[in-house]
C-alpha positions as CSV (number, residue, x, y, z in Angstrom):
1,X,73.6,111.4,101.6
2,X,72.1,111.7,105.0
3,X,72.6,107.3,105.3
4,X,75.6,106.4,104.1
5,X,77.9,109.5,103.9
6,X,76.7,112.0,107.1
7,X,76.7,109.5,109.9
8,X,80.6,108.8,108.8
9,X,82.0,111.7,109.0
10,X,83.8,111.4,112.6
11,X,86.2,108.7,111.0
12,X,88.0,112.3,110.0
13,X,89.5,111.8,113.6
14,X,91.0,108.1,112.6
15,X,92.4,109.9,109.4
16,X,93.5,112.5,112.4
17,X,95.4,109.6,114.4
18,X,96.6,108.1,111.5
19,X,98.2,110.4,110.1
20,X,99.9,111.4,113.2
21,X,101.1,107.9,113.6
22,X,102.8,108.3,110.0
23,X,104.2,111.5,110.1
24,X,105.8,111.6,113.7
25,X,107.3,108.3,113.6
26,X,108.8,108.3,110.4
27,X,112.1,109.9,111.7
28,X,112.1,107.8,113.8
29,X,111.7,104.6,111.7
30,X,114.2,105.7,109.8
31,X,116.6,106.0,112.8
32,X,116.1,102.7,114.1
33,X,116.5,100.9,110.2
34,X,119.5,103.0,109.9
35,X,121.2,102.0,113.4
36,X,122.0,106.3,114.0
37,X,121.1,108.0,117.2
38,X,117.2,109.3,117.5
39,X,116.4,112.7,117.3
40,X,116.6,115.0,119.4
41,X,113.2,114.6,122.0
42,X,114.0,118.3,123.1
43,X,113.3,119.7,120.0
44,X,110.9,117.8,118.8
45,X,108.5,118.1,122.3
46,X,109.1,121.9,121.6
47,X,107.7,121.7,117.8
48,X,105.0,119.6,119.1
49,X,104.3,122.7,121.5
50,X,104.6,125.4,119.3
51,X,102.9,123.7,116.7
52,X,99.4,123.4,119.2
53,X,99.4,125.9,121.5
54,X,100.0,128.4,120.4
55,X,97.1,128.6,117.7
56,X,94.7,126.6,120.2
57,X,95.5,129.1,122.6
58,X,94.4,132.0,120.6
59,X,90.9,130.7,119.6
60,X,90.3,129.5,122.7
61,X,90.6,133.0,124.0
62,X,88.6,134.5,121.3
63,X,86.1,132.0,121.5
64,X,86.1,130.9,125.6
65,X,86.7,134.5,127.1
66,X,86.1,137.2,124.6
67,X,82.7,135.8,122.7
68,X,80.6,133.3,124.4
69,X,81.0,130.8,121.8
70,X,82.2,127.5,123.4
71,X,80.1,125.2,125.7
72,X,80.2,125.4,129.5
73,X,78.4,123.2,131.8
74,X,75.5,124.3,134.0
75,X,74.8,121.9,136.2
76,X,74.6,118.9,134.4
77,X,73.5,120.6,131.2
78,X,76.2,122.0,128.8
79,X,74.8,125.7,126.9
80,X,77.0,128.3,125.0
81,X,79.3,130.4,127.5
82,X,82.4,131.8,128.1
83,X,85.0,129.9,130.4
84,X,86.1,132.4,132.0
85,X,83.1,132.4,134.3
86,X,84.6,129.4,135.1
87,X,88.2,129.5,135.5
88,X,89.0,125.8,136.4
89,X,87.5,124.6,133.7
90,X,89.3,127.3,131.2
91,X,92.5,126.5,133.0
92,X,92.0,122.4,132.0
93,X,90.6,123.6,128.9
94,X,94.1,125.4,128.5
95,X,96.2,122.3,129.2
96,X,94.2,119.6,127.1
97,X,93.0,118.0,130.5
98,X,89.3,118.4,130.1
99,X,88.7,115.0,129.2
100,X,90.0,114.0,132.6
101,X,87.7,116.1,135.1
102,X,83.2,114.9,135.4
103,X,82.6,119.0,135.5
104,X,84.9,119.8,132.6
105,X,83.5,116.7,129.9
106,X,82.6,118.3,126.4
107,X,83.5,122.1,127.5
108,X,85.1,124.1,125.8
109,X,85.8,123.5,121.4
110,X,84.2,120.5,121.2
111,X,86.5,118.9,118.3
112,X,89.6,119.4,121.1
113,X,88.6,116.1,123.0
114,X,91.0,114.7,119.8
115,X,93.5,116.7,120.4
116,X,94.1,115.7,124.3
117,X,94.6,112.4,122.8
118,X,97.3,113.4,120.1
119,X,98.5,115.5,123.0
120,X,98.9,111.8,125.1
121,X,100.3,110.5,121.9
122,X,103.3,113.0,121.3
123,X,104.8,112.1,124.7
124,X,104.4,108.7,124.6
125,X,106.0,108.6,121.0
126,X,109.3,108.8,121.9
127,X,109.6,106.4,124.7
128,X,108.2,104.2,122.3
129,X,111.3,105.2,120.0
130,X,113.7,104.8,123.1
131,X,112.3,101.6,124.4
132,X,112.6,100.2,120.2
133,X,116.0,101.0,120.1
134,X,116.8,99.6,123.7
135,X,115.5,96.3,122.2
136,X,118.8,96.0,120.0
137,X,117.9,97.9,117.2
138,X,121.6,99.2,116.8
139,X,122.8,95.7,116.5
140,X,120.8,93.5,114.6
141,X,120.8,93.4,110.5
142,X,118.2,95.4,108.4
143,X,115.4,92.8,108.9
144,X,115.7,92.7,112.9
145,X,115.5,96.9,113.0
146,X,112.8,96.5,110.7
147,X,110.8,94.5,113.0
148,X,112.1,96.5,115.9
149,X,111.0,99.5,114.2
150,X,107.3,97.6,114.2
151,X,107.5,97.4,118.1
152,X,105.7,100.5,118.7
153,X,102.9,99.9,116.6
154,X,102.5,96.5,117.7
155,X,102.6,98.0,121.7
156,X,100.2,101.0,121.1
157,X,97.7,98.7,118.9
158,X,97.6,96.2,121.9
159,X,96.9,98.8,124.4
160,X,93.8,100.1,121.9
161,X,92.6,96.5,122.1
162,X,92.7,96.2,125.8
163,X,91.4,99.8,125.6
164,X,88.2,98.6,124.3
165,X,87.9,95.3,126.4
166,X,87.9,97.5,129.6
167,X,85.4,99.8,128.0
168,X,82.9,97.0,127.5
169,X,83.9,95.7,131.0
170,X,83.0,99.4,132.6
171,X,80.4,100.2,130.5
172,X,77.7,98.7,133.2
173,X,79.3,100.1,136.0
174,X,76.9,102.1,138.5
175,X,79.1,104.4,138.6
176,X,80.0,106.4,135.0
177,X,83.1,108.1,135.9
178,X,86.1,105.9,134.9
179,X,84.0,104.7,132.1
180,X,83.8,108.3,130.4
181,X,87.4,108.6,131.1
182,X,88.6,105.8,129.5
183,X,86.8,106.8,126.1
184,X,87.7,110.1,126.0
185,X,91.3,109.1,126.9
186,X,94.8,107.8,124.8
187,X,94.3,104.1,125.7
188,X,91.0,103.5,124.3
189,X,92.0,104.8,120.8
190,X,95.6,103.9,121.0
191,X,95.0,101.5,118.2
192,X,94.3,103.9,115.9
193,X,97.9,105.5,115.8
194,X,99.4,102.0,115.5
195,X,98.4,101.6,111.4
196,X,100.1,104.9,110.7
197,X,103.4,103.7,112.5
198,X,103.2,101.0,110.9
199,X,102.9,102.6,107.7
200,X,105.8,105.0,108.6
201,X,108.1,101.6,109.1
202,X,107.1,100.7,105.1
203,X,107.8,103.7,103.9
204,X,111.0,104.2,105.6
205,X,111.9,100.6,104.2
206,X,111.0,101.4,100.7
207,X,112.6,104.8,101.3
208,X,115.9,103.1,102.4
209,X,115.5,100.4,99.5
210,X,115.1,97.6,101.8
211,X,111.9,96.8,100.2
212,X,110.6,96.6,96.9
213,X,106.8,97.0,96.5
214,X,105.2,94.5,94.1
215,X,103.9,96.2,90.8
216,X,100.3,95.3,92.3
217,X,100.2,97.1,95.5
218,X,98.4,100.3,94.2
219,X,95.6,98.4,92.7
220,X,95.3,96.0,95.6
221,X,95.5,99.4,97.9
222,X,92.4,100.8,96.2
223,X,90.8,97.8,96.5
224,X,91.0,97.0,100.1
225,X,90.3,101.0,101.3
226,X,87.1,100.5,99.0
227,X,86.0,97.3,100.1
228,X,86.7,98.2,104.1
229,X,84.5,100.9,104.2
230,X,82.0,99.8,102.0
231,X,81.8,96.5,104.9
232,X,82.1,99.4,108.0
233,X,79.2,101.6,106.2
234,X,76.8,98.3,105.1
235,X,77.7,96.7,108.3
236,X,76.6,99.6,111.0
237,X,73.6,100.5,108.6
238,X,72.4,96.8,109.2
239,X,72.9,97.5,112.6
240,X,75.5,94.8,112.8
241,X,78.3,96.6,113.8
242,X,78.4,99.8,116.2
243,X,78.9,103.1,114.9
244,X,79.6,105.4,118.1
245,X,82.9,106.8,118.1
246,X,85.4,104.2,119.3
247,X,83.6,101.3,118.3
248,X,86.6,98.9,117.6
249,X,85.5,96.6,114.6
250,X,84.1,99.9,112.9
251,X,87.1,101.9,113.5
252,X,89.8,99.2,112.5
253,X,87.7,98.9,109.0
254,X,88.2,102.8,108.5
255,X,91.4,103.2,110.0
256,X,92.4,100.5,107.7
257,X,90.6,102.6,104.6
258,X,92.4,105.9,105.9
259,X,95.8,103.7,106.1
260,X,95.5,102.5,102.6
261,X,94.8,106.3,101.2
262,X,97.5,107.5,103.0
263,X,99.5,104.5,101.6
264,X,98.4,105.9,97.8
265,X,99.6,109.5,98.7
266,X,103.3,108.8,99.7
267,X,104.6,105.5,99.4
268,X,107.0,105.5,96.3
269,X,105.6,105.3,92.5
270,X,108.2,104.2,90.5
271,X,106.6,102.5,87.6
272,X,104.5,105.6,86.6
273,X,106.6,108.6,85.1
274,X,103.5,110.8,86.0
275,X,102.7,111.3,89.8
276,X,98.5,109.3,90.7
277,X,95.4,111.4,90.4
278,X,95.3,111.5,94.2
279,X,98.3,113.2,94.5
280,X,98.1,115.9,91.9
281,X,94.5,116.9,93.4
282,X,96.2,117.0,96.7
283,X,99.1,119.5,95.4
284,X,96.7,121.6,93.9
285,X,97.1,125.1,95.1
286,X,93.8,125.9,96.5
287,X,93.5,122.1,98.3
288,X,97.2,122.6,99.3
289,X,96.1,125.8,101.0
290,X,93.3,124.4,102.8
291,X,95.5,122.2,103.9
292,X,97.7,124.8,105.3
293,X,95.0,126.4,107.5
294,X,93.4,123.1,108.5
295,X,94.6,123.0,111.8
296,X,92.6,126.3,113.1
297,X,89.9,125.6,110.6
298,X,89.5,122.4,113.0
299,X,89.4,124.9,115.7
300,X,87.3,127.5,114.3
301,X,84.3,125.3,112.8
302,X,82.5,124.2,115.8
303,X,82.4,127.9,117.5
304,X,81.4,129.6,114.6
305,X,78.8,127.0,113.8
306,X,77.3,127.5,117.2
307,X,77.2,130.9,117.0
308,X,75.3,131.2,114.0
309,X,73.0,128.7,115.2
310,X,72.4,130.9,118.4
311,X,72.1,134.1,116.7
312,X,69.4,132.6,114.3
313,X,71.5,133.1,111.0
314,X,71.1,129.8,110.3
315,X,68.4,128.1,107.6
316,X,66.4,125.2,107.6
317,X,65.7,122.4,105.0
318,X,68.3,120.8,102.4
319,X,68.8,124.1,100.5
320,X,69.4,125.7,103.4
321,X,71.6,123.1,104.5
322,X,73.7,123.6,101.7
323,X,73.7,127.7,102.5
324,X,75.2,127.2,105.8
325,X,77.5,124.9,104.8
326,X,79.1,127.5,102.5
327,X,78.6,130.6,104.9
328,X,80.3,128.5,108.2
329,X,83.0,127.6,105.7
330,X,83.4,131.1,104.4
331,X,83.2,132.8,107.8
332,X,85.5,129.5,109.4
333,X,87.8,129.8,106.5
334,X,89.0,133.6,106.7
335,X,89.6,133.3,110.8
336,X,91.6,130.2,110.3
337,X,93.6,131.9,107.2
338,X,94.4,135.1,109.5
339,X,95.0,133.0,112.6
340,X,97.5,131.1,110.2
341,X,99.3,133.8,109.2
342,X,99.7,135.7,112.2
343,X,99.8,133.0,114.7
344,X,100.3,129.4,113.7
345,X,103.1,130.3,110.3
346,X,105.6,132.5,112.7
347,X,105.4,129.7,115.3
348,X,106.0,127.2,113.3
């Protein structure tokens, strides 16, 4: 448990990406493979905004000003504070641009460093849209737009790969600064966003009837998400492969597994009269409601964990391992349920 399942629980932030990827583009996909105008980048910058900040904003004030239960740095050491002894760094905090600033690195909810990347993400989404269409999209035939469509994904996974090349160039670099920057930044994980566009381009197709998925493909699907991160957990526990986060070989095996179970949720099933396994499990109420709160419960988990751990209400050993588990998802849970209902639902 400790090996082979602990150690791998960050690719949760490639699910993160990927899903992203899937979700925000698919309008767009099917835009392009339909020749009609895009949607409108107004509204959907002010979803994007109402959808994050409004939520982040809360916790962060509940966690960074009114408890001391986010990390600050002193000196060169980070401890458990409140921001608002230091106002700079609540202010980039705030605004997603922590990741940017030496004094502000790992401040603040820990987890968040992800969501300055999605942040990066939503606004260079639709350019990516724009800059597909201006490519002819409106006046080739289906399989032209299709490929159009596949532009941005092709375009964000190259700058991921050249991402990583510069981060192994900088990495011996005297100086640390733009090194650190570049990993907590959009370019080095770029890559990961590009298998959820592309996915959205499939599904659009399929959607749209422009392609017809061989009977095979859930099979093979199972088979490949299995086998990838089988190789990416055997491989890094040889030591053959990297596991930090932003390793590329490691991530592309698990962004390809979280691809691939993505794939299995919403890509059409039209030879089975009953809907998979996977996807009743996931529209069962209870998971569906997790689901619902997941975005502050994202938020919530790393305060509340460090504030038990503080205040010494924390236990030691497996069992007790198992007891906090439950009590940090109990006490994470009800926050992010009320911070759900009250904040995030009339937002949204």
């Amino acid at each position: 448990f400790g090996r082979f399942l602990l150690p791998h629980l960050p690719v949760g932030v490639s699910l993160f990406f990927a899903l992203s990827g899937f979700l925000l583009y698919r309008s767009l996909a099917m835009a392009i493979l339909q020749a009609q105008p895009l949607p409108s980048i107004r509204r959907y910058l002010r979803n994007r905004a109402l959808r994050i900040f409004p939520a982040y904003w809360t916790i962060l004030a509940a966690t960074g000003v009114i408890l001391p239960a986010v990390m600050v740095r002193n000196s060169t050491t980070l401890e458990l504070g409140r921001l608002s002894a230091q106002f700079d760094d609540l202010l980039k905090n705030m605004f997603l641009m922590q990741n940017y600033f030496r004094d502000s690195w790992d401040t603040g909810i820990g987890p968040v460093w992800s969501l300055a990347i999605e942040l990066h993400f939503y606004l260079a989404l639709p350019l990516l849209g724009l800059l597909a269409v201006r490519m002819g999209g409106r006046f080739l035939g289906s399989k032209g737009r299709a490929l159009v469509a596949l532009f941005p994904a092709i375009a964000i996974g190259f700058v991921g790969v050249i991402g990583s090349l510069a981060e192994a160039w900088t990495a011996d670099w005297s100086n640390d600064y733009w090194h650190s920057v570049l990993v907590r930044g959009i370019f080095y994980h770029a890559d990961l966003f590009a298998f959820g566009i592309g996915l959205a381009v499939l599904w659009a197709a399929t959607t749209l009837g422009l392609v017809r998925l061989p009977g095979w493909w859930r099979p093979a699907a199972v088979t490949g998400l299995v086998s990838a991160a089988l190789l990416a957990v055997g491989l890094t526990d040889r030591g053959i492969l990297d596991r930090y986060q932003g390793a590329f070989q490691y991530e592309a095996l698990l962004s390809l597994s979280c691809v691939l179970l993505i794939a299995l949720v919403v890509l059409p099933n039209k030879e089975r009269a009953s809907q998979p396994l996977l996807v009743r499990i996931l529209e069962w109420r209870p998971v569906a409601a997790i689901g619902l709160v997941s975005y502050s419960l994202f938020l919530w988990h790393e305060p509340v964990i460090r504030s038990l751990q503080q205040r010494a209400l924390t236990l030691g050993g497996p069992q007790g391992f198992v007891i906090n588990l439950i009590f940090a998802a109990l006490v994470s849970g009800l926050l992010a349920a009320l911070t759900y209902r009250f904040v995030e639902a009339p937002f949204i």
